[in-house]
N, C-alpha and C positions, 0 to 999 in steps of 0.2 A: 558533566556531559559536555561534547563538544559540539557547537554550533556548526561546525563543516558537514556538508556531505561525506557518507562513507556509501561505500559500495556494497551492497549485498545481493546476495544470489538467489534467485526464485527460481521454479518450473513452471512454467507453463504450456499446460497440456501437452505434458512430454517433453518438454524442448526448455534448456534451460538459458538463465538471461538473466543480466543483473539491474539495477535500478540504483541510482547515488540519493540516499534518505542522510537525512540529520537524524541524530538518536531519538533526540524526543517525536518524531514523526513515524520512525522505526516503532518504538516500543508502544503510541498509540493504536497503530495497525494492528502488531502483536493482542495487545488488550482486547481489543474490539472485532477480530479474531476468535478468540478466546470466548468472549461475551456470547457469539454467535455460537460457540462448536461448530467452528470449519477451522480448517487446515487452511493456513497462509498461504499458501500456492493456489489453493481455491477461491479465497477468496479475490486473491491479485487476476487469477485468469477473468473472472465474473469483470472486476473493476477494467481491466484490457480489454475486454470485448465491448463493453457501454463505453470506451472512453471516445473513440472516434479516431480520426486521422491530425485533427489539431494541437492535439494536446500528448503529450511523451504519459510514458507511466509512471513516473517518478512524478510529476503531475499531476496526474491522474488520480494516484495516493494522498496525497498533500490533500487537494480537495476531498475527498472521501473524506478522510479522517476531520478536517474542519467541518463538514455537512453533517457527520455523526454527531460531533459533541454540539453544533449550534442546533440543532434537531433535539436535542435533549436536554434540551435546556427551554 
């Protein structure tokens, strides 16, 4: 896995837009996702609407996904 940013592509609510993840932050959204039964574009629009004006989506993800797993643990 590469530690860099890559770019990938969402929809949200119709309107499509990318966000730059590191794999390992990509593939835990994807799992947890998954975990949930929603569609990844679903759940990124949900996390973009709660995120505010502070904080980018790419961001905004990174903390999700850290909140999920410290939450369950």
């Amino acid at each position: 896995m590469n530690g860099r940013p890559k770019k990938r592509s969402l929809t949200l609510r119709g309107h499509r837009t990318s966000v730059s993840l590191e794999d390992e932050f990509w593939l835990a959204f994807r799992e947890i996702a998954a975990e949930k039964s929603r569609p990844i574009n679903a759940l990124a629009a949900e996390i973009d609407e709660d995120r505010g004006t502070d904080c980018g989506l790419a961001s905004a993800i990174r903390l999700y996904v850290l909140r999920h797993y410290r939450d369950a643990t």
